[in-house]
N, C-alpha and C positions, 0 to 999 in steps of 0.2 A: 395400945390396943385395948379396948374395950372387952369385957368379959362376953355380951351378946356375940359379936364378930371368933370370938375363941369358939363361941356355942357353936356358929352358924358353920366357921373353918372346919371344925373337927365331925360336924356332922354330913357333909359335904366327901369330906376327904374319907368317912367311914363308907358313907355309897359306894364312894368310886371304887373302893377295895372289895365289898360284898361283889361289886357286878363285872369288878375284873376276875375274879374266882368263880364266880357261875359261870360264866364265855371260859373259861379254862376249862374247868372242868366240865361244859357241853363238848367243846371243839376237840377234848381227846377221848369222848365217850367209846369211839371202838378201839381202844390202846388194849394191848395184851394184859398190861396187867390188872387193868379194870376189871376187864374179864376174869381172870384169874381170881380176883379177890370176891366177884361175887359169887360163886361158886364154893367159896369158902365153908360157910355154912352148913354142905349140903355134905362136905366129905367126914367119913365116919374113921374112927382109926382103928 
């Protein structure tokens, strides 16, 4: 294998992982504990 093709493989394969973790992390946007953590922030002790 050619080092371009390693380039083109690993930049390919980095997408695919960015845009499987955005659609995760869209598709469980109303999850409790999303919820929960953003709130986080706001509690005082």
């Amino acid at each position: 294998m050619e080092i371009t093709t390693l380039r083109v493989l690993a930049t390919v394969v980095s997408f695919l992982v960015f845009v499987g973790i955005a659609v995760w992390a869209w598709r469980n946007r109303d999850s409790s504990g999303f919820k929960e953590a953003e709130s986080l922030p706001f509690i005082e002790d």
